[in-house]
SEVOKE-347970 format. One record per residue: residue number from 1; residue in three letters; y negated, x, z of N, C-alpha, C in turn. Coordinates in Angstrom, 3 decimals. Layout:
{atom NUM,'ala',{Y,X,Z},{Y,X,Z},{Y,X,Z}} ...
***
This chain:
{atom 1,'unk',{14.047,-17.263,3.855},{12.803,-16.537,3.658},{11.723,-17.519,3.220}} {atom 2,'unk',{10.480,-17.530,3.921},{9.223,-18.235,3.736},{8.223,-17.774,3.465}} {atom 3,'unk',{7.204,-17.249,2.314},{6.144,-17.038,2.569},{5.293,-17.207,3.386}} {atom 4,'unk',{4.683,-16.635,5.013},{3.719,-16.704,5.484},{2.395,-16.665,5.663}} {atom 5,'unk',{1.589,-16.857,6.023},{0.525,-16.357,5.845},{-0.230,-15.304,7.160}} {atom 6,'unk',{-0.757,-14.101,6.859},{-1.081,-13.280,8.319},{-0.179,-12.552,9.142}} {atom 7,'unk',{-0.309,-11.846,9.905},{0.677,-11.325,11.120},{1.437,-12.196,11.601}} {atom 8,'unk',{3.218,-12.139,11.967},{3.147,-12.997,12.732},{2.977,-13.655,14.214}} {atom 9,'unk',{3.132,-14.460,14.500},{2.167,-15.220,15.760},{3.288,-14.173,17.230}} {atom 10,'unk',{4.104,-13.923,17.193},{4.692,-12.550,18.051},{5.166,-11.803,17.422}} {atom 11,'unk',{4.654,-10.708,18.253},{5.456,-9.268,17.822},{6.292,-8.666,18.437}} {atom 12,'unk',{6.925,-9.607,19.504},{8.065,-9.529,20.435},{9.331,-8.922,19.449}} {atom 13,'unk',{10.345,-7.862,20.088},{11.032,-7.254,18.986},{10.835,-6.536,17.437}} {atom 14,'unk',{9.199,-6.538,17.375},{9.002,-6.108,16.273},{8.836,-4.581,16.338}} {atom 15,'unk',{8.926,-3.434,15.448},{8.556,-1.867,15.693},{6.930,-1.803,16.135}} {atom 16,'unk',{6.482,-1.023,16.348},{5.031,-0.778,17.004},{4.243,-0.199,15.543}} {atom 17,'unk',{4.974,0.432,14.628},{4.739,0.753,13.327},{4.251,-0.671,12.507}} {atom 18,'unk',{4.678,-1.527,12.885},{4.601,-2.614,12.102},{3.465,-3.104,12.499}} {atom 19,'unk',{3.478,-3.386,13.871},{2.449,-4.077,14.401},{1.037,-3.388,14.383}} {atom 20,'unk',{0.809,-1.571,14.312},{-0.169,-1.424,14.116},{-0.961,-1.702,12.687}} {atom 21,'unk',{0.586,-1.885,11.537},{-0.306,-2.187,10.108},{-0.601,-3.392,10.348}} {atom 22,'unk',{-0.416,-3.950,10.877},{-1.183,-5.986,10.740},{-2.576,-5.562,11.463}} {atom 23,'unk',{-2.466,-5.124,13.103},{-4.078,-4.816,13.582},{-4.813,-3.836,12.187}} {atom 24,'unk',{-4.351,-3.070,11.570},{-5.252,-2.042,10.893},{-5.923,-3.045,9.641}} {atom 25,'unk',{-5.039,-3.639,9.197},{-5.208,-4.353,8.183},{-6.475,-5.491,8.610}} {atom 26,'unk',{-6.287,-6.481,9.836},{-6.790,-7.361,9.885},{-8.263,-6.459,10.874}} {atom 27,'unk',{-8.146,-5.533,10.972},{-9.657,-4.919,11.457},{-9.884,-4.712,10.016}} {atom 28,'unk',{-9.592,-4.154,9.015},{-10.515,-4.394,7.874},{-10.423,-5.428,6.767}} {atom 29,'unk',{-10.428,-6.776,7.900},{-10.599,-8.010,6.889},{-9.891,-8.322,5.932}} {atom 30,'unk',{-8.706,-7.243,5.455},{-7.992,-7.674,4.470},{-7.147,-8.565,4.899}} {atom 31,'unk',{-6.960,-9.687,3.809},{-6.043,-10.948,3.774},{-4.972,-10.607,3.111}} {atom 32,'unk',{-3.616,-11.291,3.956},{-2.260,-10.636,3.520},{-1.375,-12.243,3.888}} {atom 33,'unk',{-0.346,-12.115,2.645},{1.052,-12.846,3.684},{2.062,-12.418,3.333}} {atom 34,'unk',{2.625,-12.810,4.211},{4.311,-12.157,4.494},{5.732,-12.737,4.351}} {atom 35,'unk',{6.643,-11.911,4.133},{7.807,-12.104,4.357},{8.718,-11.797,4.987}} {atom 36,'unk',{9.155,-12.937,5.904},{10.429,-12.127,6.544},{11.697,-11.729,6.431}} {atom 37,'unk',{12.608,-10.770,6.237},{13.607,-10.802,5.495},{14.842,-9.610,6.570}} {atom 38,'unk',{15.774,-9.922,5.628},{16.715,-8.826,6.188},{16.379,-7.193,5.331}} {atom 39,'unk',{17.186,-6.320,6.209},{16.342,-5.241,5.318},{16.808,-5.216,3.620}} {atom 40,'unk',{15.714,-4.615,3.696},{15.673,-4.263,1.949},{15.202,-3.070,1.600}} {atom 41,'unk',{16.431,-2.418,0.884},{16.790,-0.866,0.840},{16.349,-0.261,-0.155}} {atom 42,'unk',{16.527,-1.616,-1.256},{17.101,-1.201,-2.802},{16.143,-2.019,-3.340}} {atom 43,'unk',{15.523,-1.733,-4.680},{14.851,-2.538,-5.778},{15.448,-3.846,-5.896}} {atom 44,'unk',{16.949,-3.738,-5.438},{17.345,-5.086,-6.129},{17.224,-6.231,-4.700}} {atom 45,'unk',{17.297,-5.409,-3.384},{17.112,-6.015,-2.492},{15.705,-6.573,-2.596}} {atom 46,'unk',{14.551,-5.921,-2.842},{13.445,-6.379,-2.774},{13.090,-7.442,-4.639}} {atom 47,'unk',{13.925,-7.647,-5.419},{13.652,-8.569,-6.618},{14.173,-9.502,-5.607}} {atom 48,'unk',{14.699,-10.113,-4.791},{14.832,-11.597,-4.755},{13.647,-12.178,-3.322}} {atom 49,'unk',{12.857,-10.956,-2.791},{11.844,-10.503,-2.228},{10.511,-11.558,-2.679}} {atom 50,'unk',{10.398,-10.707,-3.830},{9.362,-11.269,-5.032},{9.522,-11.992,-5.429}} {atom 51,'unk',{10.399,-13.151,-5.631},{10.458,-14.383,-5.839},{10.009,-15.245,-4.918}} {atom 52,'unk',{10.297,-14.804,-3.433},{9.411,-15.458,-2.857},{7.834,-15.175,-2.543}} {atom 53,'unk',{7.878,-14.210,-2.482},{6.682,-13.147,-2.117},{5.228,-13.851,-3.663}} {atom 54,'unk',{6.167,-14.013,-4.881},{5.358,-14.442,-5.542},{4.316,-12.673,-6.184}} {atom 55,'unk',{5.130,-12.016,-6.118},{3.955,-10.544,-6.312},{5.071,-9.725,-6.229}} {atom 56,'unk',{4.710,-8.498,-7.286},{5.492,-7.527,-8.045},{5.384,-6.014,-6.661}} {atom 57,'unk',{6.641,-6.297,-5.867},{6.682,-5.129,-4.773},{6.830,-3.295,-5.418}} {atom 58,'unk',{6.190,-2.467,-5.188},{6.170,-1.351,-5.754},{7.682,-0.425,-5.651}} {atom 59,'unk',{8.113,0.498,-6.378},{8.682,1.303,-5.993},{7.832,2.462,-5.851}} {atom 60,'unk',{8.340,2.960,-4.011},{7.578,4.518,-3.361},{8.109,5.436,-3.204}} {atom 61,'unk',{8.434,6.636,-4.186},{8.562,7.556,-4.072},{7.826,8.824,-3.183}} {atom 62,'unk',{8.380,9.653,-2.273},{7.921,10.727,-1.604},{8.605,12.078,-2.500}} {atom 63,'unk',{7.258,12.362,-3.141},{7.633,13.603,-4.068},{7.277,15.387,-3.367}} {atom 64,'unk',{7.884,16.924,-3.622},{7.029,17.490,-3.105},{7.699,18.285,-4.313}} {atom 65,'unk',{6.579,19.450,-4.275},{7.058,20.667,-5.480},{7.799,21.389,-4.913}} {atom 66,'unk',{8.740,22.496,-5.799},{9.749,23.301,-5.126},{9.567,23.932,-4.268}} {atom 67,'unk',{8.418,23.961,-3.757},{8.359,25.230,-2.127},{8.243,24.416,-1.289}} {atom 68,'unk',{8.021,22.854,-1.453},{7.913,21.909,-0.276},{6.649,21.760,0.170}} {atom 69,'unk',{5.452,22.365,-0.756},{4.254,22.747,0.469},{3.820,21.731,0.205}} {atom 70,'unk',{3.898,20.659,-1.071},{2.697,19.907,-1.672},{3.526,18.575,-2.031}} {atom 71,'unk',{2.928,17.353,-1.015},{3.949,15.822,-1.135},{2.490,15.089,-1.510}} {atom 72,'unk',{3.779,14.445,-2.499},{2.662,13.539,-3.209},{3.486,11.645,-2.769}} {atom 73,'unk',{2.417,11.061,-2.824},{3.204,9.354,-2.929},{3.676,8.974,-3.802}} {atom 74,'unk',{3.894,8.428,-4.778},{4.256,8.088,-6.179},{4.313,6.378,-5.800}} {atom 75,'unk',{3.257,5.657,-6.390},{3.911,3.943,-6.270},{4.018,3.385,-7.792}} {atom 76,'unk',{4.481,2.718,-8.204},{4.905,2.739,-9.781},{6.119,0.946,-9.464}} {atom 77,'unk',{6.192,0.590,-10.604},{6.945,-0.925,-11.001},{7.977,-0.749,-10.653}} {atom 78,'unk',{8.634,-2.073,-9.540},{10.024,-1.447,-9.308},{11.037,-1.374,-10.175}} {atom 79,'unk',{10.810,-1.859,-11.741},{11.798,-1.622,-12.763},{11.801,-0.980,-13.485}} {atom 80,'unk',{10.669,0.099,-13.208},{10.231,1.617,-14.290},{10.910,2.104,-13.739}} {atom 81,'unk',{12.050,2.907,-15.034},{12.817,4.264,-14.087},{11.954,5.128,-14.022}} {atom 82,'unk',{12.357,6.408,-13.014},{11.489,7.542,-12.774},{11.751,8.592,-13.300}} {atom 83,'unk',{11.399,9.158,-14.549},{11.575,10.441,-14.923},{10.389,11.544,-14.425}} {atom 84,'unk',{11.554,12.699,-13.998},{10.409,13.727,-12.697},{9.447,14.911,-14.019}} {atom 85,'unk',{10.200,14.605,-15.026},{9.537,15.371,-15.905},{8.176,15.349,-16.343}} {atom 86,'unk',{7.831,13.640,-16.626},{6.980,13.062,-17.097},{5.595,13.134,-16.322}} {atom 87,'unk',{6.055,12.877,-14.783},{5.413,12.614,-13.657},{4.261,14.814,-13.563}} {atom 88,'unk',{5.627,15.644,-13.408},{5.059,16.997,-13.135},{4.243,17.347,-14.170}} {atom 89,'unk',{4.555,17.367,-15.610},{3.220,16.991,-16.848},{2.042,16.567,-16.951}} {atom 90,'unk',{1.936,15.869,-15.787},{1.085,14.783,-15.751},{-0.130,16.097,-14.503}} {atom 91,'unk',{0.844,16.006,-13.492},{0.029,16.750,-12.315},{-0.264,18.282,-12.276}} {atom 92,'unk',{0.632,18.605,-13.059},{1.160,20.251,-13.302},{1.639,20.832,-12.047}} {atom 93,'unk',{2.705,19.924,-11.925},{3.205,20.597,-11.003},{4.760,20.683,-11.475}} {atom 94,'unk',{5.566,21.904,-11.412},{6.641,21.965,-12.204},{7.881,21.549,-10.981}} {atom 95,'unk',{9.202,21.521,-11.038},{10.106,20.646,-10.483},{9.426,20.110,-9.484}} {atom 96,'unk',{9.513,18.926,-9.339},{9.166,18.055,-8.436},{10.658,17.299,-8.151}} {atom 97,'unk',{10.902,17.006,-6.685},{12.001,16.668,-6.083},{11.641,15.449,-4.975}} {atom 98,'unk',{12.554,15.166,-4.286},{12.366,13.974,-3.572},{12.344,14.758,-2.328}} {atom 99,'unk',{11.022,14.778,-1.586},{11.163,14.659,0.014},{12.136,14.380,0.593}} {atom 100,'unk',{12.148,14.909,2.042},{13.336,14.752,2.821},{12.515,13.355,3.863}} {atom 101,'unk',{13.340,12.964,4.909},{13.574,11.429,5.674},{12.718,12.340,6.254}} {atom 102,'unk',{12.611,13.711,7.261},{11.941,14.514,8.339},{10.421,14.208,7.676}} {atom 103,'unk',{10.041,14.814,6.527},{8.982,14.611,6.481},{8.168,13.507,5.938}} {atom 104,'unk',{8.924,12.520,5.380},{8.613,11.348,5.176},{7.924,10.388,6.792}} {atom 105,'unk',{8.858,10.492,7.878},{8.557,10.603,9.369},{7.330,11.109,9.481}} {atom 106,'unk',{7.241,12.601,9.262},{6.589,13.333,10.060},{4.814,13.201,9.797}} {atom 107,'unk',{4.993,12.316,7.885},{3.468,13.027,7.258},{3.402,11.080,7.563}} {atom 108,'unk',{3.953,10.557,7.492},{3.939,9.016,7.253},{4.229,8.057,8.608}} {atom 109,'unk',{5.061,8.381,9.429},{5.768,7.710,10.521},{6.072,6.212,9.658}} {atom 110,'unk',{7.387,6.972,8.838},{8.295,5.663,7.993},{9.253,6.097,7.865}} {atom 111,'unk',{10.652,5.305,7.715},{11.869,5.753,7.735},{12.169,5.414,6.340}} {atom 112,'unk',{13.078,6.275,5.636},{13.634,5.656,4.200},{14.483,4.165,3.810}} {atom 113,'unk',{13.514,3.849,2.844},{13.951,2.719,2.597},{12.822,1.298,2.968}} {atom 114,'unk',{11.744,2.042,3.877},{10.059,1.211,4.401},{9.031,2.342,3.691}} {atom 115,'unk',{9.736,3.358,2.737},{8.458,3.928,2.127},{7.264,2.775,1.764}} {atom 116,'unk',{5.893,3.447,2.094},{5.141,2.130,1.462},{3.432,2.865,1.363}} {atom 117,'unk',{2.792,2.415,0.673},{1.150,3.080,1.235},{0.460,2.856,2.372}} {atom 118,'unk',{0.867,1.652,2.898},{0.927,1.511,4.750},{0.718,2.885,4.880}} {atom 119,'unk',{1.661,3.545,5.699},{2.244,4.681,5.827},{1.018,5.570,5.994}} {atom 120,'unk',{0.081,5.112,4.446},{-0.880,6.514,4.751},{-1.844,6.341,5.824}} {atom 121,'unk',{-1.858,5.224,6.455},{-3.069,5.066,7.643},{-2.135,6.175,8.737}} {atom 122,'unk',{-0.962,6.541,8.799},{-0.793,7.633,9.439},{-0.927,8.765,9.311}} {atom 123,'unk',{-1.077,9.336,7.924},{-1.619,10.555,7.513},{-3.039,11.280,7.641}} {atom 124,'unk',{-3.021,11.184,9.016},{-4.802,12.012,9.440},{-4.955,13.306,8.830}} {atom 125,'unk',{-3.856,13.789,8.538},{-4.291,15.552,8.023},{-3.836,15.570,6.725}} {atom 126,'unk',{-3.609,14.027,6.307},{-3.954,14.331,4.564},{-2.967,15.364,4.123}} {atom 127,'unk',{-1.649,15.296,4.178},{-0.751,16.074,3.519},{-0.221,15.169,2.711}} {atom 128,'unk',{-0.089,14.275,1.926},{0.088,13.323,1.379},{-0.945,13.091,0.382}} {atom 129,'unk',{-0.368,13.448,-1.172},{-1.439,13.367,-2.317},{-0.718,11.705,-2.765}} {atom 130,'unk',{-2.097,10.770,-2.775},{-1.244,9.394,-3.790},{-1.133,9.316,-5.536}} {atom 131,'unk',{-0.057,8.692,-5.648},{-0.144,8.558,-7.317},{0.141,7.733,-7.648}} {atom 132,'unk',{-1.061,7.051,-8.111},{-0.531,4.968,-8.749},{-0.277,5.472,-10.229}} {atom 133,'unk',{0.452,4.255,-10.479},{0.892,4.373,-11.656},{-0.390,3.369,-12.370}} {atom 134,'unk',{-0.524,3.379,-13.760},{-1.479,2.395,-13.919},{-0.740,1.288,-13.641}} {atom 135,'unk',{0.233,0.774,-14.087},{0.754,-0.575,-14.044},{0.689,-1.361,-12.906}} {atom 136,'unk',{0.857,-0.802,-11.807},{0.326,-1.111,-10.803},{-0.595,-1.745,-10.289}} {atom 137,'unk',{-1.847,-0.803,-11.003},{-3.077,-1.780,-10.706},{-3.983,-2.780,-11.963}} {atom 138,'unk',{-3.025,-3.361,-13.330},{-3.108,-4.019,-13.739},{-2.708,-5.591,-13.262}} {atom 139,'unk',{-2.096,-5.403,-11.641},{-1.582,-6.650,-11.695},{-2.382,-6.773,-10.097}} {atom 140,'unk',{-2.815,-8.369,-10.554},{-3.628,-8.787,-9.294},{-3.092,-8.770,-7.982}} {atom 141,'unk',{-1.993,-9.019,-7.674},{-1.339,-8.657,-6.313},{-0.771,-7.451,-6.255}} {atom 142,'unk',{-0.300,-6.854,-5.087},{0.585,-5.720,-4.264},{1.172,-6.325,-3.569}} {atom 143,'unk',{2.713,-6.130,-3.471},{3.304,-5.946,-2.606},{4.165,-4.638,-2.310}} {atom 144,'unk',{4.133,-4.917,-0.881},{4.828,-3.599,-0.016},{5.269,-3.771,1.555}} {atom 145,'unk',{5.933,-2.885,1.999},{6.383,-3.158,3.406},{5.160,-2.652,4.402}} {atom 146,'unk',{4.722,-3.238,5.404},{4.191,-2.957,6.660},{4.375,-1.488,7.316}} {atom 147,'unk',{5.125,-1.031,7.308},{5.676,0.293,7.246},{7.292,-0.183,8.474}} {atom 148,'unk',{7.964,-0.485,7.854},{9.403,-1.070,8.383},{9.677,-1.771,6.919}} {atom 149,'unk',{11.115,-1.740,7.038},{11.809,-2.974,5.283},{12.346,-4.459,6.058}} {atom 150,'unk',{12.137,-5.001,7.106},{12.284,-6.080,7.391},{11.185,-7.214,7.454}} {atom 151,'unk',{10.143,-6.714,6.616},{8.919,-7.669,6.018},{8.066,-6.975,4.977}} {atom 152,'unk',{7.625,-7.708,4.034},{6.929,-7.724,2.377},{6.117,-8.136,2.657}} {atom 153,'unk',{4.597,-7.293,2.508},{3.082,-8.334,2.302},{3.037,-8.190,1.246}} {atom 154,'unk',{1.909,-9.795,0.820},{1.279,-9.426,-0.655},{-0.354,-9.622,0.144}} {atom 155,'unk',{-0.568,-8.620,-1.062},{-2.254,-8.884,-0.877},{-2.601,-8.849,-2.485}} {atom 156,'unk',{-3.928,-8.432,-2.327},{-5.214,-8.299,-3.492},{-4.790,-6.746,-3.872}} {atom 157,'unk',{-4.809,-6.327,-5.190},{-4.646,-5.096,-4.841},{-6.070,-4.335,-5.198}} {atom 158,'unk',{-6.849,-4.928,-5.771},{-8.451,-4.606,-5.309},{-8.473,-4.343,-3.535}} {atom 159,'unk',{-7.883,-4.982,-2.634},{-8.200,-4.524,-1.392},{-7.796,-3.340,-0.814}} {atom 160,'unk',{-6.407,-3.301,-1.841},{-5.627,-2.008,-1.472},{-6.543,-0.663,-1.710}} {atom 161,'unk',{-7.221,-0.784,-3.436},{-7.900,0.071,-3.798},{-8.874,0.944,-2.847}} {atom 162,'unk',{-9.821,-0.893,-2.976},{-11.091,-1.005,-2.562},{-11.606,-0.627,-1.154}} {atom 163,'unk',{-10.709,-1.018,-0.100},{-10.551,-1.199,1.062},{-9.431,-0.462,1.917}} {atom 164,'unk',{-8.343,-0.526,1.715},{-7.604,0.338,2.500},{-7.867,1.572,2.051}} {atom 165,'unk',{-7.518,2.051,0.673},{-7.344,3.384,0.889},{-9.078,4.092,1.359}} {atom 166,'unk',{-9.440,3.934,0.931},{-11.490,4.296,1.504},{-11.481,4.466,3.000}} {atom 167,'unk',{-10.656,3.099,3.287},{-10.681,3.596,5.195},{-9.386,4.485,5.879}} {atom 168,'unk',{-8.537,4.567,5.363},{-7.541,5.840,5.627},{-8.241,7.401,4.841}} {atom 169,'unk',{-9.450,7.415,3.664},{-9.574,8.385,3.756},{-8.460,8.787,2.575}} {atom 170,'unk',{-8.189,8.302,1.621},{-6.906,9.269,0.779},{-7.746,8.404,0.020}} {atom 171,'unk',{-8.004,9.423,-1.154},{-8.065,9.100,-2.859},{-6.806,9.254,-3.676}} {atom 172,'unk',{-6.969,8.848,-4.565},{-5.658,8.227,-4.834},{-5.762,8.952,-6.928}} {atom 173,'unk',{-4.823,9.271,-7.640},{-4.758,9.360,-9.085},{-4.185,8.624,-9.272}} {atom 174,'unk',{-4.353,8.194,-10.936},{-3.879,7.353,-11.597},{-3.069,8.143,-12.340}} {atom 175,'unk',{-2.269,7.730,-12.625},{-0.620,8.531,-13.899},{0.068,7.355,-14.667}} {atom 176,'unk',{0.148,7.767,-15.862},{0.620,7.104,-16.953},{2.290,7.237,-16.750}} {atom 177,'unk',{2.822,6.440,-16.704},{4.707,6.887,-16.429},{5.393,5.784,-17.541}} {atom 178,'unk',{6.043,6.064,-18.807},{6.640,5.144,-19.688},{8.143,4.970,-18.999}} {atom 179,'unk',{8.433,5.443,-18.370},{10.009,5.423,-17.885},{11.086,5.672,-19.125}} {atom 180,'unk',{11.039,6.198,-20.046},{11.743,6.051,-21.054},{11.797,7.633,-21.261}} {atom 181,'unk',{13.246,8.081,-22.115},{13.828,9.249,-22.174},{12.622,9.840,-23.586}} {atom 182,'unk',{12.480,11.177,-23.929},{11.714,11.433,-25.003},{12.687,11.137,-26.208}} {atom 183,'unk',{12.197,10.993,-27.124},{13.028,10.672,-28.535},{13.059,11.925,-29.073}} 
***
């Protein structure tokens, strides 16, 4: 694994998912580099990621409330555990559960395990609420998958803010998440 810099120079064998986040990205000027890797499923797959990557890759949760009507993103530190309690407190929304792979596909065109905010440049009808964690955007880089787990960009995450999400059109909340059980 090498840090790159940009798309890479073919996209021969690559998914078409992938390749449209590098054009989307590099039509809005954002600067990115990459990694190429085998997939990476798991937090722990993506910590030896970030060592090369040099930038703290998110964990993405696809959340929806118990009737299913209402999916939210969740991106948060990949070493904060996730308590669903903390998170529905926060939004008022009471059990909150993990999305299924169908609609993760369907609202995102991503398969589990490439969850990522990529993803939302596929969400034209906005069924997809985002939720950064603050920690997140205390730290000058992002990383995340292209929308596939066989490559890690880092960018700015001012661009992420600033720039991607503005041109996909999704506003985004901020949520406080301690990962820790109540005392």
């Amino acid at each position: 694994m090498e840090l790159q810099q940009g798309r890479p120079q073919c996209c021969e064998g690559r998914e078409a998912r992938e390749s449209r986040t590098y054009d989307f990205l590099d039509k809005l000027g954002i600067s990115y580099d990459r990694v190429d890797h085998p997939r990476a499923e798991t937090m722990e797959d993506c910590r030896r990621i970030e060592e090369v990557l040099k930038a703290p890759i998110c964990k993405n949760l696809l959340l929806c409330n118990r009737q299913g009507t209402v999916f939210y993103l969740l991106l948060m530190p990949g070493d904060k555990p996730f308590r669903t309690k903390e998170l529905s407190a926060q939004i008022q929304s009471a059990r909150l559960s993990f999305a299924s792979a169908e609609r993760m596909v369907e609202f995102l065109d991503i398969h589990p395990g490439a969850l990522s905010v990529m993803g939302l440049m596929n969400d034209t009808e906005h069924q997809v609420q985002l939720l950064i964690d603050e920690d997140v955007l205390a730290n000058e880089w992002f990383g995340c998958h292209p929308c596939v787990n066989t490559s890690t960009l880092r960018m700015k995450t001012e661009d992420v803010t600033k720039v991607f999400l503005p041109a996909v059109k999704h506003d985004w909340r901020v949520v406080h998440l301690v990962g820790e059980e109540p005392s």
